[in-house]
N, C-alpha and C positions, 0 to 999 in steps of 0.2 A: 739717694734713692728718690726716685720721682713721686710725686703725691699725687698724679693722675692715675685715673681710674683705667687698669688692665684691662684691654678687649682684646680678643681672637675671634677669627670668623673658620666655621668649620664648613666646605664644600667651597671651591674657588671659580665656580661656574659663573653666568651671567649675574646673578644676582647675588650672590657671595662678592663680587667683586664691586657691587655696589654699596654693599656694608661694611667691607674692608675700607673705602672709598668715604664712607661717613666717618668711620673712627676717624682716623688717616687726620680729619678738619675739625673734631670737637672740640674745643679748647679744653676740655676733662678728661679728654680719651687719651690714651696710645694706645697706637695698634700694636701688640708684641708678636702676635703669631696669624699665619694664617697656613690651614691644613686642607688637605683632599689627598684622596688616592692614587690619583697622578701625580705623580712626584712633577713632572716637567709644569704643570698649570701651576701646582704650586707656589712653586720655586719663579715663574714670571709672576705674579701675583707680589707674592713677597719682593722682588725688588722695584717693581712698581711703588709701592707704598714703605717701602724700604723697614721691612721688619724681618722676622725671621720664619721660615717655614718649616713644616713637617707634615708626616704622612701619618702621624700617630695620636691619636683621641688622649691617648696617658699623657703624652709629651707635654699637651695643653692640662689636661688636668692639673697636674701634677706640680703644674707650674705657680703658687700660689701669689704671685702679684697679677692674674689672670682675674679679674671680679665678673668680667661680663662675655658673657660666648652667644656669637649666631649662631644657627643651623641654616645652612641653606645647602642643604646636601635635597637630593631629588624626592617628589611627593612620600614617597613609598622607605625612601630612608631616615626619616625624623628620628624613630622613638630610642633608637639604640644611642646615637651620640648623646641628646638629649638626657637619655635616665643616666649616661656615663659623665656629663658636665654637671648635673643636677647631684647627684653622688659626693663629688668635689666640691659642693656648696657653692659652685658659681650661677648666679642670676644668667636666664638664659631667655634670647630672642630667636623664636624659631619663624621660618618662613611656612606661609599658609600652603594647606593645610598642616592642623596642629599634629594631626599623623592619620591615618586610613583606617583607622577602626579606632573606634569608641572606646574600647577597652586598653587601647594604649595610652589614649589620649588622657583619660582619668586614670590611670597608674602613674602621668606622670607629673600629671595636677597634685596628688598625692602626694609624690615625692618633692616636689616643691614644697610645698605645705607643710611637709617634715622636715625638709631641711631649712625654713624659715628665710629663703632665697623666692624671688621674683621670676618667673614666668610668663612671657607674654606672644602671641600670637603675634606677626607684624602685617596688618589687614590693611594695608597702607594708603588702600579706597577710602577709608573714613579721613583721612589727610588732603584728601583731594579736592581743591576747595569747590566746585559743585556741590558735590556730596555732604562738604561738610554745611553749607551751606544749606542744604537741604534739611541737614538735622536739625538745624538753628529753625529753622521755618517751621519745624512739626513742632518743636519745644514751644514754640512760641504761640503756637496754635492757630498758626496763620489757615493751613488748610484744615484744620479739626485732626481727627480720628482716622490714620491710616486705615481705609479699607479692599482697595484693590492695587496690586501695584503687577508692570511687567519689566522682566530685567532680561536683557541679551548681553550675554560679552560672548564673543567668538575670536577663532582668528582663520588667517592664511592659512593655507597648506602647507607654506613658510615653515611655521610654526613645528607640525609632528613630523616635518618629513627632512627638515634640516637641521634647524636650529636645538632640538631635542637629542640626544643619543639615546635617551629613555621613555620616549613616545608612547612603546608598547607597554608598558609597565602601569600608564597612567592613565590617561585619557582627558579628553575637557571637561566630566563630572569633576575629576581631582584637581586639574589644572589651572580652571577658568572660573567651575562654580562658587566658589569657598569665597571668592572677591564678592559677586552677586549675593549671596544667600547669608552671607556677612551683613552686606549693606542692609537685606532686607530685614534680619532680625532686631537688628538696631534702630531699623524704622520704627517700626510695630510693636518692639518692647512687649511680645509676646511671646510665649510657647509655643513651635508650632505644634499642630497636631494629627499630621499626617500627611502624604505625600504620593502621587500619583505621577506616572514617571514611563514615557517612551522613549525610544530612540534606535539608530539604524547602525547595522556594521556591513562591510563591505568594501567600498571607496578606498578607505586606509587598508584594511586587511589586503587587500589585491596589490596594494604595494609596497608589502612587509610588513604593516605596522596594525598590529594586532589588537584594536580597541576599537571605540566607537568611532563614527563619524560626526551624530550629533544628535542630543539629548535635549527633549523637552521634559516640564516636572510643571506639575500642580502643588503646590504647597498649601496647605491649610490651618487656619487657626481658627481661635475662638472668635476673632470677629475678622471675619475677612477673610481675604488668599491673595495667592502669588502666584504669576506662572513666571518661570525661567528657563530660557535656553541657551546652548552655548554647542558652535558647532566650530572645528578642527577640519575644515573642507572648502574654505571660500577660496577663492579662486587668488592666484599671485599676482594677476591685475591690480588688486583691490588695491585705492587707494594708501590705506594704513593695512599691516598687519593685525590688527585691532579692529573689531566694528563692537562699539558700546551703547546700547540703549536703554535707557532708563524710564519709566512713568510711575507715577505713585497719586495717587486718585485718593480722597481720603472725602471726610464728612461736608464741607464747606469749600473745598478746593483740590488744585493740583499741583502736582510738579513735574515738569520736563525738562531730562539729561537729555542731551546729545554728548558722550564721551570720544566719540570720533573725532567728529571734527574739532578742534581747540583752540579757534578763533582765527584759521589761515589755514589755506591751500596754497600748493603752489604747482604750476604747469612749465616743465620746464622738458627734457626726457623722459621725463615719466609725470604722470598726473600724482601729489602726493598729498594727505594728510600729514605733518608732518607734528611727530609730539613737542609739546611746548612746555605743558607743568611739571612733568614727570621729574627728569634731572636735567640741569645746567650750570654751566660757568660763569657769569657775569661778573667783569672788573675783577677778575682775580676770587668771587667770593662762589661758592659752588650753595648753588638754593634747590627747590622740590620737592615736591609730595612725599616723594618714594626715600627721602634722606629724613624725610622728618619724624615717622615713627622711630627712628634708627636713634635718633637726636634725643626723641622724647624719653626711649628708655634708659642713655646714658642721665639727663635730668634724672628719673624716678632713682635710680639706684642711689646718683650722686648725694640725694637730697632723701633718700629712704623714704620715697612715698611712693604705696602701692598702685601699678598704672592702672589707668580705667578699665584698657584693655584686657577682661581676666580669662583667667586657662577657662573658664566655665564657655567664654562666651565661644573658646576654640572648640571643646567636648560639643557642642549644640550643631556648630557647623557641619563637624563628621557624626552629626548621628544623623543630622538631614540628607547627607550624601548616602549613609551607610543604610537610608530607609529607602533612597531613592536606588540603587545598585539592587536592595530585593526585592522592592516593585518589578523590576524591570525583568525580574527572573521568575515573580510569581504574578504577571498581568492584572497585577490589578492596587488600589488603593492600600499602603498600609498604613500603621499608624507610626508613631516616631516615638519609641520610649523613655 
């Protein structure tokens, strides 16, 4: 019997296939399962990484040398795998956001909690060395006191109108924000306290896709604020699918992201940003940002130390969305409970 730690990744979509793809090289992991509702994704999935598949939440459960489970099932589908893996006492890494209403999100912190198994968001921006570097700079006190900051992550049209089959269901409040408004509340190590929130529909609706096209928010705390937007509408031209920008203004200094561009263009048929941190292969060894939360959590479990990343700081995310979603319905400022 192997003494590697059990992972399953539950949704075999883009990013499901990239955590099936992290087990797959942990030298602690095997991957045993990998599940989604399409049997045919599944099933290519699973002999990609050469484990076994299923269309069934129990199959995995049930299966008790299983220790560690993803969810990378769609924004809106979290909380039902999640409370059904959590149930089975297995440690679980769910992809952002933590689920779409606050009330799920702390039933399932709860249930974590009770069953004495680990929990964690996978915010995979804070891995991203910018970012991470960024944090290093505010701890250190280089710039003082976060006090203004502006964050955009948008995408193509790419984005909701292809590469999605559940566009409508979601939108770039659910999408796109939770990466931004992650990063900001870890800046600022504040509560926010309220949240003031525009945005336009139209553009997508007119061609099927029943959500926003793009959303600004005011965020406010106790000492400072945020504005963040994120728009589902740039044009297919654009160089990256991605336009990322970040500023953070604080007491004695700044900081300036550019997440776009990644240190190289290239003009060749097409003008491109081309991602460079995210995931890659090098000499046989597969490294990035986006593998490394993935990484961290087989560590925590292996080694039973609880990760930094906790369900709280997931619950905070979706109550910021879930303030900015009634702003949006009742025109005006509310507060974030």
């Amino acid at each position: 019997m192997s003494d590697k730690i059990g992972t399953a990744v539950i949704g075999c979509g883009i990013f499901g296939s990239i955590h099936a793809e992290a087990y797959s090289v942990h030298p602690a992991s095997e991957l045993l399962w990998v599940c989604d509702i399409d049997e045919r994704r599944a099933k290519e999935l699973a002999e990609k990484f050469r484990c076994r598949f299923t269309t069934s939440l129990e199959e995995i459960g049930e299966d008790e040398r299983v220790q560690i489970v993803s969810i990378a099932t769609p924004d809106f589908a979290h909380f039902e795998p999640t409370m059904k893996m959590l149930a089975k006492n297995k440690n679980v890494l769910v992809e952002k956001p933590m689920a779409t209403s606050s009330e799920e999100a702390e039933k399932m912190a709860r249930e974590a909690e009770r069953r004495r198994v680990f929990l964690m968001v996978d915010f995979h921006n804070r891995f991203n060395p910018p970012f991470n570097e960024a944090k290093r700079a505010i701890e250190e006190g280089r710039i003082g006191k976060p006090l203004m900051a502006y964050a955009r992550l948008s995408n193509s049209l790419y984005v909701p109108l292809q590469m999605l089959s559940w566009s409508g269901k979601s939108g770039p409040h659910w999408f796109l924000m939770p990466h931004i408004i992650d990063l900001l509340l870890w800046f600022f190590t504040q509560k926010p306290k309220s949240v003031f929130a525009k945005a336009h529909k139209g553009i997508l609706s007119s061609r099927g896709v029943d959500t926003y096209d793009f959303i600004q928010a005011l965020i406010s705390f106790e000492d400072g604020f945020a504005t963040v937007e994120s728009s589902w509408i740039l044009p297919d031209s654009s160089p990256s699918i991605v336009d990322f920008q970040f500023q953070l203004i604080g007491e004695k200094g700044k900081i300036e992201i550019n997440g776009t561009r990644q240190g190289i263009e290239i003009a060749g048929e097409k003008f491109t940003y081309p991602f460079v941190a995210d995931k890659r292969e090098l000499y046989g060894e597969k490294w990035g940002f986006v593998f490394m939360p993935i990484w961290y959590f087989v560590n925590c479990v292996q080694n039973k130390v609880k990760p930094e990343i906790t369900p709280e700081d997931g619950i905070m995310v979706t109550k910021v969305i879930e303030g900015l979603e009634k702003s949006l319905k009742m025109g005006k400022e509310v507060e974030i409970l």
